[in-house]
VEXKEKE-245085 format. One record per residue: residue number from 1; residue in one letter; z, y, x of N, C-alpha, C, CB in turn. Coordinates in steps of 0.001 Angstrom, whole numbers, plus 500000, padded with zeros to 6 digits. Each point is the difference from the previous one (the first is absolute). Glycine has a CB too. Layout:
// residues N
<site resi="NUM" resn="A" n_up="Z" n_north="Y" n_east="X" ca_up="Z" ca_north="Y" ca_east="X" c_up="Z" c_north="Y" c_east="X" cb_up="Z" cb_north="Y" cb_east="X"/>
...
// end
This chain:
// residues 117
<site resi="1" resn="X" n_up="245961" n_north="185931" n_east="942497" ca_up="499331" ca_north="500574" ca_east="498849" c_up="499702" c_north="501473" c_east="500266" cb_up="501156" cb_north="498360" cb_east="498462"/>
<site resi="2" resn="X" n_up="499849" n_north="502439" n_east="501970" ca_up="499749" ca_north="501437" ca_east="500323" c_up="498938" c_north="500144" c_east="500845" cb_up="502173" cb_north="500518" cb_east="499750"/>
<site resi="3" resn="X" n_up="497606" n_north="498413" n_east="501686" ca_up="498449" ca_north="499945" ca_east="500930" c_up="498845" c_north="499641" c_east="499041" cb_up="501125" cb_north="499029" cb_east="502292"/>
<site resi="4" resn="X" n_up="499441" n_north="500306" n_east="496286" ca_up="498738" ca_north="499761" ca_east="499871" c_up="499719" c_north="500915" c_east="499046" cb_up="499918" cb_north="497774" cb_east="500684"/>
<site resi="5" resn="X" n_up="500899" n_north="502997" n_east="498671" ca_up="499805" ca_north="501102" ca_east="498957" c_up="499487" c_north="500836" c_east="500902" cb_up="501768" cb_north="499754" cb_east="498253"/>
<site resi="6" resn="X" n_up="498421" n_north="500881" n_east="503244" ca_up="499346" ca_north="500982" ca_east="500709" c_up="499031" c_north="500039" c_east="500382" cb_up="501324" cb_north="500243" cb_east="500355"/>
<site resi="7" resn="X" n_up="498139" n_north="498470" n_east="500268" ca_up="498951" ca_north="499502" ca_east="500466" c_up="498485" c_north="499558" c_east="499392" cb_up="502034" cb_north="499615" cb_east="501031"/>
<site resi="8" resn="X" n_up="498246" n_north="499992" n_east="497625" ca_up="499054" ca_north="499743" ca_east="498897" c_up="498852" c_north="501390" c_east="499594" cb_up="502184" cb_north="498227" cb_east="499063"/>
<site resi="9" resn="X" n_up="496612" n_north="501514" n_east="501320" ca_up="499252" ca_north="501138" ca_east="499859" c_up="499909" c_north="500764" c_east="500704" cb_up="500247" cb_north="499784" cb_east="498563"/>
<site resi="10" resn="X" n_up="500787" n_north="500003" n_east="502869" ca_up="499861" ca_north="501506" ca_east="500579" c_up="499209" c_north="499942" c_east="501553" cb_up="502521" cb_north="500802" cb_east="498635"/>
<site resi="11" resn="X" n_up="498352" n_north="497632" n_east="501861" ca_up="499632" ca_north="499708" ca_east="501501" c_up="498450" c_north="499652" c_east="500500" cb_up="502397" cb_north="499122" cb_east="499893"/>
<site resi="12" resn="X" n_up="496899" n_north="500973" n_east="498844" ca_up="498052" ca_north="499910" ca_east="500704" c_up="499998" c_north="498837" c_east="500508" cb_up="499347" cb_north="502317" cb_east="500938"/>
<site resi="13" resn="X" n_up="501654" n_north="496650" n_east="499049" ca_up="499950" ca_north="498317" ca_east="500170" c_up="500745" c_north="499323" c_east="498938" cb_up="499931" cb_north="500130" cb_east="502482"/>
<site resi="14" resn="X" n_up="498919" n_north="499229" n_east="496773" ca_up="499944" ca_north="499526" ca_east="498698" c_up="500917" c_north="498997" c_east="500057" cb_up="497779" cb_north="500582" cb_east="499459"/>
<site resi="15" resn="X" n_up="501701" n_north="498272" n_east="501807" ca_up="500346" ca_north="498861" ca_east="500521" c_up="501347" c_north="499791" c_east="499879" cb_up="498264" cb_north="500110" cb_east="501334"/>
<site resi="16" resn="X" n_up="502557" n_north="501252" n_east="499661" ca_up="501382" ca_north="499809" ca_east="500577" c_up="500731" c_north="501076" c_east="498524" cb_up="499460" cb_north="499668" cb_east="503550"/>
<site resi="17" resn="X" n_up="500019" n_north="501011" n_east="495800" ca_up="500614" ca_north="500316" ca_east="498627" c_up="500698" c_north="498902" c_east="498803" cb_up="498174" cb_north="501742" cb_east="500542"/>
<site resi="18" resn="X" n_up="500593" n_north="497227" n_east="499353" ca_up="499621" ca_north="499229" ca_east="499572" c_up="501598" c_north="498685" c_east="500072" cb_up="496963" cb_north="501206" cb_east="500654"/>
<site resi="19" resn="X" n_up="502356" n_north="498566" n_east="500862" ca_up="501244" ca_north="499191" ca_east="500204" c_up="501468" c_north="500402" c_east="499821" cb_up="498483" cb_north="499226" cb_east="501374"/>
<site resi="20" resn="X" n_up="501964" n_north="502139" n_east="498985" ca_up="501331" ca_north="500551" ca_east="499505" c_up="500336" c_north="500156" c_east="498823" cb_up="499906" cb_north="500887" cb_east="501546"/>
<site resi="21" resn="X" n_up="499430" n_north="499554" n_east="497374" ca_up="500139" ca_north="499635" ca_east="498716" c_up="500156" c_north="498646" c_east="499797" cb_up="498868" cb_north="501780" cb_east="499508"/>
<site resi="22" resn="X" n_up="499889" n_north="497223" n_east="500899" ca_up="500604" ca_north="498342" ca_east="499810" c_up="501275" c_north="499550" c_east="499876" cb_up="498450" cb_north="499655" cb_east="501156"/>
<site resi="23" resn="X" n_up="502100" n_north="500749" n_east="500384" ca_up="501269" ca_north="499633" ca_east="500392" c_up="501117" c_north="500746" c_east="499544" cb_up="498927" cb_north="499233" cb_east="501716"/>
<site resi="24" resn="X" n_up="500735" n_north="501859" n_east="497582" ca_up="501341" ca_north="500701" ca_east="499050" c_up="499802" c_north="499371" c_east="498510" cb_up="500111" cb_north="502641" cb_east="501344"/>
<site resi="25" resn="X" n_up="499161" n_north="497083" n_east="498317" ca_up="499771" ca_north="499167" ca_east="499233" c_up="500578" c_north="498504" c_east="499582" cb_up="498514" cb_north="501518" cb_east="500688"/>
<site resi="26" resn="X" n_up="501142" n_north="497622" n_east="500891" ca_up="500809" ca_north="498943" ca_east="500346" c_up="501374" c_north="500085" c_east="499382" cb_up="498706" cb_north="499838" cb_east="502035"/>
<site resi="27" resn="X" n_up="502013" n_north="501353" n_east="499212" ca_up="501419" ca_north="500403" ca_east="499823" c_up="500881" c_north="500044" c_east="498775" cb_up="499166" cb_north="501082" cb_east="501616"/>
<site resi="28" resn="X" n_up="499717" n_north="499608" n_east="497657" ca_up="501061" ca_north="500407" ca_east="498893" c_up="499931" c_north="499056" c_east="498644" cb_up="499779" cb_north="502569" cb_east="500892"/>
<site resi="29" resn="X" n_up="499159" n_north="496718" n_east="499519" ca_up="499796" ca_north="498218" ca_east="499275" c_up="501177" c_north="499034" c_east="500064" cb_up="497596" cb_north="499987" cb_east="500827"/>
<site resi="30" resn="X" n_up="502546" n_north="500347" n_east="500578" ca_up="501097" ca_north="499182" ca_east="500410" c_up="501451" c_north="500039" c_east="499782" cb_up="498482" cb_north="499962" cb_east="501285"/>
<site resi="31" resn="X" n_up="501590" n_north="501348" n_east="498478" ca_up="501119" ca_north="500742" ca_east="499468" c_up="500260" c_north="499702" c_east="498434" cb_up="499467" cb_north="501821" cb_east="501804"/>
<site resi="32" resn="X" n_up="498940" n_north="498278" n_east="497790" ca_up="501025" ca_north="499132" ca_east="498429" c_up="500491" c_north="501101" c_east="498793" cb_up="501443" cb_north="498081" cb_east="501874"/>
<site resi="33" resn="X" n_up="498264" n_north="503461" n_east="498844" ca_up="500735" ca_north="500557" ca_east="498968" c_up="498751" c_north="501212" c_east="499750" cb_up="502989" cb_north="499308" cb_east="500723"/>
<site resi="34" resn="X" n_up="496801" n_north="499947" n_east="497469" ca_up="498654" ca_north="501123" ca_east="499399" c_up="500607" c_north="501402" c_east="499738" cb_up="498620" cb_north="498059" cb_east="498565"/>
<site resi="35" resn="X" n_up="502870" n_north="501669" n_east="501545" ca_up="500307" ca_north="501547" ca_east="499596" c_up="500424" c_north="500762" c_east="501672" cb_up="501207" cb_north="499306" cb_east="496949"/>
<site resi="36" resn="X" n_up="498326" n_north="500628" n_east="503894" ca_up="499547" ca_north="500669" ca_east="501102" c_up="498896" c_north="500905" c_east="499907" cb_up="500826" cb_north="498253" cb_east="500960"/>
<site resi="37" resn="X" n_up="500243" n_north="503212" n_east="499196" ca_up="498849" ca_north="501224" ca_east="499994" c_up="498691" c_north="499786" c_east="501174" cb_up="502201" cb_north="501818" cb_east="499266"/>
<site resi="38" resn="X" n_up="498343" n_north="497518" n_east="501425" ca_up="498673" ca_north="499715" ca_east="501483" c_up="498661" c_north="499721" c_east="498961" cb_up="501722" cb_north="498309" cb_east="502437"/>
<site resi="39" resn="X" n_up="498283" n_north="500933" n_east="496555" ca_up="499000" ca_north="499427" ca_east="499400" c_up="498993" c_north="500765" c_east="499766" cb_up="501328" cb_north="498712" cb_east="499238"/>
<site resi="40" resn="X" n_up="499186" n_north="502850" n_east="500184" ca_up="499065" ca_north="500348" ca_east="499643" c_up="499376" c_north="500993" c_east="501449" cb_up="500930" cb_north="499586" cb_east="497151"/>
<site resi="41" resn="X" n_up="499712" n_north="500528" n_east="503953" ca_up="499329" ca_north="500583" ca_east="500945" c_up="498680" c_north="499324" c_east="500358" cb_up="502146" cb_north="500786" cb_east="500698"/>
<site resi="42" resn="X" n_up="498259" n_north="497813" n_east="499247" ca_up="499139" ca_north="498798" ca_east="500530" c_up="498632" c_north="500092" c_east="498983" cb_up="502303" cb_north="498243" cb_east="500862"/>
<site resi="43" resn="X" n_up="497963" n_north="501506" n_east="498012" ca_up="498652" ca_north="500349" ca_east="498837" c_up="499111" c_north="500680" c_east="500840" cb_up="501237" cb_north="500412" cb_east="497692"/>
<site resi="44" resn="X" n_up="499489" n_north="501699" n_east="502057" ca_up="499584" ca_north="500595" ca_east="500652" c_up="498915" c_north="499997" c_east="501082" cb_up="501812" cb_north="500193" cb_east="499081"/>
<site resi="45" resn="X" n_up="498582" n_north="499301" n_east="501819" ca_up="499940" ca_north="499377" ca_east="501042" c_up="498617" c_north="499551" c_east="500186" cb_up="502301" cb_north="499504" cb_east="499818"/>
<site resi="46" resn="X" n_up="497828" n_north="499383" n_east="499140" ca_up="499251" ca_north="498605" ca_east="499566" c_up="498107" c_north="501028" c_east="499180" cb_up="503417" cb_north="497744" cb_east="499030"/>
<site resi="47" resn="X" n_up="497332" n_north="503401" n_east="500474" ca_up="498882" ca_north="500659" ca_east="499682" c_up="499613" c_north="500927" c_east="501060" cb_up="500540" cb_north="499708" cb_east="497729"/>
<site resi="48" resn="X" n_up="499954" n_north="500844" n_east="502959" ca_up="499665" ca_north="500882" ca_east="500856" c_up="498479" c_north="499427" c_east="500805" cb_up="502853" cb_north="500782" cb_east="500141"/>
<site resi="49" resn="X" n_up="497900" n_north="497843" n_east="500317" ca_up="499132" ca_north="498779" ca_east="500934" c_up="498267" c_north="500442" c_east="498977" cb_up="502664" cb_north="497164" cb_east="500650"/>
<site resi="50" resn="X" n_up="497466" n_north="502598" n_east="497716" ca_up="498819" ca_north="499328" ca_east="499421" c_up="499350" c_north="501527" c_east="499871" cb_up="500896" cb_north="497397" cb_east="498566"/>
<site resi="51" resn="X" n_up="499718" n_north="503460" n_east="501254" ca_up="499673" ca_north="501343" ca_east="499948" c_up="498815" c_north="500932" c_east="500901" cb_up="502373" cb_north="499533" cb_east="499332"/>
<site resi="52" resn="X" n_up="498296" n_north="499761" n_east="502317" ca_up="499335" ca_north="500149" ca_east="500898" c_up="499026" c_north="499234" c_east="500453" cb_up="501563" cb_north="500930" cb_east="500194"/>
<site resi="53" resn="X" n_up="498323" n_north="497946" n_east="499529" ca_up="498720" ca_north="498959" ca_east="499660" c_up="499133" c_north="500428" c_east="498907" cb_up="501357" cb_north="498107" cb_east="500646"/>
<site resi="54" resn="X" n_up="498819" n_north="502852" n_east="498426" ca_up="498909" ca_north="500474" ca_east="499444" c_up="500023" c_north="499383" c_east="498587" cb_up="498755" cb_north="500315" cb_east="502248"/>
<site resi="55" resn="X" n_up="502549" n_north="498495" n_east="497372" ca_up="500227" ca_north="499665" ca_east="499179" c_up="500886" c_north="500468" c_east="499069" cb_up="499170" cb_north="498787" cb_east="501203"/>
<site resi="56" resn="X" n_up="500228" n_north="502185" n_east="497852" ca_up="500519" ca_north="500931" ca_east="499247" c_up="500850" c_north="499584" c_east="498923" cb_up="498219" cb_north="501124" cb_east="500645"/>
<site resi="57" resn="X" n_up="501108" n_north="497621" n_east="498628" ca_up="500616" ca_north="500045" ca_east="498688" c_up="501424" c_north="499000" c_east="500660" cb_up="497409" cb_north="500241" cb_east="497842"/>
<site resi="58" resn="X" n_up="501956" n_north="498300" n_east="502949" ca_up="501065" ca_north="499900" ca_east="500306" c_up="501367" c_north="500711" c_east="500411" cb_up="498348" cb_north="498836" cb_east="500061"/>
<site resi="59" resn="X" n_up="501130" n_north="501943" n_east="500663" ca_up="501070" ca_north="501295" ca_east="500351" c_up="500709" c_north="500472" c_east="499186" cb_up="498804" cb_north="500661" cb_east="501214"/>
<site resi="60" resn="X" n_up="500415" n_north="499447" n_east="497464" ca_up="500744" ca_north="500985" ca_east="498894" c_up="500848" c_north="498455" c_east="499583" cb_up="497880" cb_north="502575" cb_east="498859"/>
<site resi="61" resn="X" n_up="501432" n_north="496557" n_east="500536" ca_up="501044" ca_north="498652" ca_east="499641" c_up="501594" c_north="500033" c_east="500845" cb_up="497480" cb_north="498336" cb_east="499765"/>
<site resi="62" resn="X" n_up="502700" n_north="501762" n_east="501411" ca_up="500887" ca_north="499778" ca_east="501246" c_up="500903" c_north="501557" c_east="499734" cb_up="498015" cb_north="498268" cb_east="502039"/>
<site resi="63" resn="X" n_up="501538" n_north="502831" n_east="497572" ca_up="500532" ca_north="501003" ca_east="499978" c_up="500702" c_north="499688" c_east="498857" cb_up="498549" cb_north="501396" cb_east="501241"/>
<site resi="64" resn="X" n_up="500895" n_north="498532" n_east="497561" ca_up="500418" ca_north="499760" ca_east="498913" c_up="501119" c_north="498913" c_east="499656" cb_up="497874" cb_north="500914" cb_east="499805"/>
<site resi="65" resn="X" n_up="502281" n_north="498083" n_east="500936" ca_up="501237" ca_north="499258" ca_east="500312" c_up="501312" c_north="500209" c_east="500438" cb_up="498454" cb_north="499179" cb_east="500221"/>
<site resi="66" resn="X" n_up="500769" n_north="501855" n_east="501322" ca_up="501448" ca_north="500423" ca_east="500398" c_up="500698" c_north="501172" c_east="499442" cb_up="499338" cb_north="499069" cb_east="501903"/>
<site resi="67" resn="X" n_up="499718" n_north="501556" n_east="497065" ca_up="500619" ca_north="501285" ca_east="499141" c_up="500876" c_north="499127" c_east="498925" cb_up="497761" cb_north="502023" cb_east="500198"/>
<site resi="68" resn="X" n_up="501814" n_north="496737" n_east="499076" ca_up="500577" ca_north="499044" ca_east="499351" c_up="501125" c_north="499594" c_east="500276" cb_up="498287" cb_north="499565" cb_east="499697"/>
<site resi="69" resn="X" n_up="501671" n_north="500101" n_east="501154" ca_up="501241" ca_north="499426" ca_east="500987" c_up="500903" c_north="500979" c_east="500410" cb_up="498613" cb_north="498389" cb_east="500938"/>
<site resi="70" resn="X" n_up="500863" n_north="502708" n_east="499411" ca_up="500857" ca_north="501320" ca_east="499980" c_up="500686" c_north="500176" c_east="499135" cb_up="498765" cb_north="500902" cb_east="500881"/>
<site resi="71" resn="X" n_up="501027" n_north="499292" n_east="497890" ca_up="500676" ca_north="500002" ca_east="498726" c_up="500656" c_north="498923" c_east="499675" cb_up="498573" cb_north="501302" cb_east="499354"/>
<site resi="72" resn="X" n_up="501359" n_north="497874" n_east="500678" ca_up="500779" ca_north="498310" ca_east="499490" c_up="501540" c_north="500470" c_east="500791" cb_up="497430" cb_north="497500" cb_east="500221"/>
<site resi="73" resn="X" n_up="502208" n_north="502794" n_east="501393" ca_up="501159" ca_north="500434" ca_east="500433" c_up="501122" c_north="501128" c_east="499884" cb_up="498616" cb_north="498869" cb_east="500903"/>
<site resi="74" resn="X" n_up="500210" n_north="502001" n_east="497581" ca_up="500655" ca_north="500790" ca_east="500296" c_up="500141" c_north="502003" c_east="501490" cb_up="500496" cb_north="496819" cb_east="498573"/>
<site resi="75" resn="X" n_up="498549" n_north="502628" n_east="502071" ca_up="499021" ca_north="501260" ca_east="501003" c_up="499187" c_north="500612" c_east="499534" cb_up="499997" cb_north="499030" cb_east="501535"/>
<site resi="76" resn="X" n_up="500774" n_north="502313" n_east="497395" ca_up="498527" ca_north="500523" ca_east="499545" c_up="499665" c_north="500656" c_east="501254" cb_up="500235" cb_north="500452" cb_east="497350"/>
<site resi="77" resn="X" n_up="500065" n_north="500366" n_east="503875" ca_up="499879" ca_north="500357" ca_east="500782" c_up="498681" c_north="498976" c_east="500720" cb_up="502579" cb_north="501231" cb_east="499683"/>
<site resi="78" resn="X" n_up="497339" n_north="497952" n_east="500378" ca_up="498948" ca_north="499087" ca_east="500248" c_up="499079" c_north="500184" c_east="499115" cb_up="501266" cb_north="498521" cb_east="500902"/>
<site resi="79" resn="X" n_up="498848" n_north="501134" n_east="497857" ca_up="499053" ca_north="499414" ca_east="498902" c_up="499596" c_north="501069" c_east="500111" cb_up="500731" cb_north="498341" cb_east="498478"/>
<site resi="80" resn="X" n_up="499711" n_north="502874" n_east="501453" ca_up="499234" ca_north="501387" ca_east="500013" c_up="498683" c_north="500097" c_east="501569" cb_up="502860" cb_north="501330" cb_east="498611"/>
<site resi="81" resn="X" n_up="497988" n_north="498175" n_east="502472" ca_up="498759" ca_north="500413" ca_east="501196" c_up="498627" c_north="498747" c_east="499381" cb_up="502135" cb_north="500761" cb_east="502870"/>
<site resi="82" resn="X" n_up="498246" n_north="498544" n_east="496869" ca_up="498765" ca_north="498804" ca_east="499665" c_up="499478" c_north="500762" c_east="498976" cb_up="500966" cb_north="497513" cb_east="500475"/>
<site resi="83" resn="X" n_up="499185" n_north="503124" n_east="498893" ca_up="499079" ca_north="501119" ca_east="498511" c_up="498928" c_north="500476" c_east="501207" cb_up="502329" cb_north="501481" cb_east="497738"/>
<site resi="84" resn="X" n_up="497987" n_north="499476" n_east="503291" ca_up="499236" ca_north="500590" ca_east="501242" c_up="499068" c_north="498725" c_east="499779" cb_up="501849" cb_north="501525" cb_east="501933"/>
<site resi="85" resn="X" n_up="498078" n_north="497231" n_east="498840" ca_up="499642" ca_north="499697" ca_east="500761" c_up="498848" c_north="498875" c_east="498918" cb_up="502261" cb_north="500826" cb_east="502130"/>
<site resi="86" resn="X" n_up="498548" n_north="499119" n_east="496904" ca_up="498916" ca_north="499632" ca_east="498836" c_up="498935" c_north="500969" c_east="499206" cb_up="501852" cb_north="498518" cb_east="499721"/>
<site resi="87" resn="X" n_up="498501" n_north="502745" n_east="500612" ca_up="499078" ca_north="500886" ca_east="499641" c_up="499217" c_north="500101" c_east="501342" cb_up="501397" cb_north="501231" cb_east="498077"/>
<site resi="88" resn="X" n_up="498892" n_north="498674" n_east="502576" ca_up="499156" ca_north="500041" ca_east="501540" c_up="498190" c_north="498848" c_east="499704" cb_up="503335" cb_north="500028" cb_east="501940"/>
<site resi="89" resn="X" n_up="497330" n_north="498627" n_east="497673" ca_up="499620" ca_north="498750" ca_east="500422" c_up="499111" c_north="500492" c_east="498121" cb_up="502401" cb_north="497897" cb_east="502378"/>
<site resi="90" resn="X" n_up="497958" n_north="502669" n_east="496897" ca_up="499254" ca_north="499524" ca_east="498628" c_up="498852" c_north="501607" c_east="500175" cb_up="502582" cb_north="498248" cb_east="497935"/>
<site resi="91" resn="X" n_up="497388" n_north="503146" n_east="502962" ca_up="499305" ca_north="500431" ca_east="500693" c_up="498598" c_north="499429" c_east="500405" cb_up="502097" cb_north="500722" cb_east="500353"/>
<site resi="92" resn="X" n_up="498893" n_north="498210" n_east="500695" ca_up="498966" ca_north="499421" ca_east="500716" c_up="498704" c_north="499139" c_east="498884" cb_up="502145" cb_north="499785" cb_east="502207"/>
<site resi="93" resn="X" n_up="498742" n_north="499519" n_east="496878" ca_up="499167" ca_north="499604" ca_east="498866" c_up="499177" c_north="500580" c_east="499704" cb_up="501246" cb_north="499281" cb_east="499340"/>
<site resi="94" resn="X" n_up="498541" n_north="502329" n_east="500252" ca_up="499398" ca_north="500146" ca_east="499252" c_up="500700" c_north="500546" c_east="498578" cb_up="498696" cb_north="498436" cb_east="501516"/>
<site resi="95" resn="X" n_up="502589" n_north="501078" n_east="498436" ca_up="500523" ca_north="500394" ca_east="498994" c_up="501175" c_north="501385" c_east="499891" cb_up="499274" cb_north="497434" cb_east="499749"/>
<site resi="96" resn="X" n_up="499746" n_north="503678" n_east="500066" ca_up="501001" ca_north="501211" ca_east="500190" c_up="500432" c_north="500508" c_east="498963" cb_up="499117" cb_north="500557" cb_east="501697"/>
<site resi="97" resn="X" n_up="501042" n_north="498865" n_east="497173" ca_up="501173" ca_north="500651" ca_east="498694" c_up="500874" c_north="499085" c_east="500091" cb_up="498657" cb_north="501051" cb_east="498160"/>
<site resi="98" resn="X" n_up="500990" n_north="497522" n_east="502526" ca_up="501141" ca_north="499320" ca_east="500126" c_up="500736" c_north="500416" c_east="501084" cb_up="499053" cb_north="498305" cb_east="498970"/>
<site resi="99" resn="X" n_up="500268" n_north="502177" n_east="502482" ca_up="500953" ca_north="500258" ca_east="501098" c_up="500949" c_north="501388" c_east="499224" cb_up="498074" cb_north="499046" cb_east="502447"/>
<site resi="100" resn="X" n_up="501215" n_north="502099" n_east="497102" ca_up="500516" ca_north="501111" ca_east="499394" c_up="501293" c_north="499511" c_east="499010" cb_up="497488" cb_north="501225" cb_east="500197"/>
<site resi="101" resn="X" n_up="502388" n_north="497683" n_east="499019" ca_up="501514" ca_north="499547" ca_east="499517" c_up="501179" c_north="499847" c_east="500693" cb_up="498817" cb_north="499035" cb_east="498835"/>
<site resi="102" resn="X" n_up="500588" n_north="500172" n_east="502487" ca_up="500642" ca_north="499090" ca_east="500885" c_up="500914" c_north="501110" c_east="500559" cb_up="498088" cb_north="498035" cb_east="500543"/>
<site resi="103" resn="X" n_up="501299" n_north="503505" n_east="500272" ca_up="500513" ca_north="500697" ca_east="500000" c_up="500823" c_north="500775" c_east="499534" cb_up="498834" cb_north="499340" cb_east="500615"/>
<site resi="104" resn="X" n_up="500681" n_north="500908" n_east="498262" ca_up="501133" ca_north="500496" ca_east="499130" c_up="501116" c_north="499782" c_east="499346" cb_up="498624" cb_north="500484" cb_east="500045"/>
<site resi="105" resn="X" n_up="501460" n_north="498112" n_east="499994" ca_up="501024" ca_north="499197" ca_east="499717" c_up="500906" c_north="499557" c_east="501790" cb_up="498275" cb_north="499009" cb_east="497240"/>
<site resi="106" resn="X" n_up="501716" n_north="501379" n_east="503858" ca_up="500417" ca_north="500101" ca_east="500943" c_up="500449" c_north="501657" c_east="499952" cb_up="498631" cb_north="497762" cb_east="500985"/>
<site resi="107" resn="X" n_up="500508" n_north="502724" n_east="498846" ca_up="500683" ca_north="501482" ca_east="499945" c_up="501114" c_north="500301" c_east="498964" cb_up="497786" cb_north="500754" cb_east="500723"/>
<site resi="108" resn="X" n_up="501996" n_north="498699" n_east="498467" ca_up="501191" ca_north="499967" ca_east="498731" c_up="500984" c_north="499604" c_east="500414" cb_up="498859" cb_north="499577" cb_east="498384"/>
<site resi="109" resn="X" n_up="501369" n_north="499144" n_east="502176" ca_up="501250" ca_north="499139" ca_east="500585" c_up="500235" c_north="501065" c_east="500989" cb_up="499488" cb_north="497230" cb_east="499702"/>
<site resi="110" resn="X" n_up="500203" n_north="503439" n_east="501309" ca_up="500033" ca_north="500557" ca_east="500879" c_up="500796" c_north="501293" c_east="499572" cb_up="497990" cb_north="498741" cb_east="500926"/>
<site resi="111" resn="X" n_up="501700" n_north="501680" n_east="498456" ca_up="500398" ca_north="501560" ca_east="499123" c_up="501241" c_north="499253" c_east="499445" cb_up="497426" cb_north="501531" cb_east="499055"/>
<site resi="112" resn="X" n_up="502427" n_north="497831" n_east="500147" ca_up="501272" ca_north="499611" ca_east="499331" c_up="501269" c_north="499885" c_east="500856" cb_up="498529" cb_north="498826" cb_east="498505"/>
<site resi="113" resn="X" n_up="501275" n_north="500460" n_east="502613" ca_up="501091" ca_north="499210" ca_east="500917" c_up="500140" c_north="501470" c_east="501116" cb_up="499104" cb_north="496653" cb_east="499800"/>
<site resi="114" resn="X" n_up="500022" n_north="504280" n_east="500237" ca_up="500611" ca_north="501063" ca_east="501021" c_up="499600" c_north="501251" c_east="499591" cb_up="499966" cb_north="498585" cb_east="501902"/>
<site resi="115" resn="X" n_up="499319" n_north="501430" n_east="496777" ca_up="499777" ca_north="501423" ca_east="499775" c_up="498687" c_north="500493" c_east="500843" cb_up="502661" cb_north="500332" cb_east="499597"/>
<site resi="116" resn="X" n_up="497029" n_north="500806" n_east="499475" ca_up="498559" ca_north="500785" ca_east="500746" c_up="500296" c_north="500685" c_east="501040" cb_up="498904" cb_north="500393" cb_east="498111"/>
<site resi="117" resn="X" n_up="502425" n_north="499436" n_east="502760" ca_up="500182" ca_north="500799" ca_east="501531" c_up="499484" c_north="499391" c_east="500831" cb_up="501829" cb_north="500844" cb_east="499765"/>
// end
């Protein structure tokens, strides 16, 4: 899951991204357990892939899960980086009072949990 959380979006081969996410995917299917923080790397992940295909909203859908899932578990530390990355992807939309929320509500969590230093 961590190869495929690194690898997603970044390696300029869609193909072999693609497939490592699959197979962390597989893994943690197999494993059986929804309350595995891996899950929401994998989302992540899972959007990064649609993100970079140019598939935006999907992207934002996939972001928006694993910020979901972030929270269910309990990671605001997570749920907070997916605010980034959903304001990134709702940008890309077209939609900038929504990305401008998205942000600011990441910056809030952010401030809150460490302060303006």
């Amino acid at each position: 899951v961590e190869a495929a959380d690194a690898a997603a979006g970044h390696w300029s081969r869609p193909e072999l991204e693609r497939w490592l996410v699959d197979e962390a995917g597989a893994a943690l299917r197999r494993l059986d357990r929804p309350d595995d923080g891996r899950t929401v790397a994998l989302a992540a992940a899972e959007a990064d892939l649609l993100a970079q295909a140019g598939r935006f909203a999907e992207a934002l859908a996939s972001y928006e899960r694993a910020r979901a899932l972030a929270l269910e578990l309990g990671d605001v530390d997570r749920a907070a980086a997916q605010d980034l990355n959903i304001a990134a992807m709702l940008e890309d939309l077209g939609r900038f009072d929504d990305a401008r929320d998205a942000l600011t509500a990441g910056l809030a969590e952010a401030r809150r949990r460490w302060g303006d230093g």
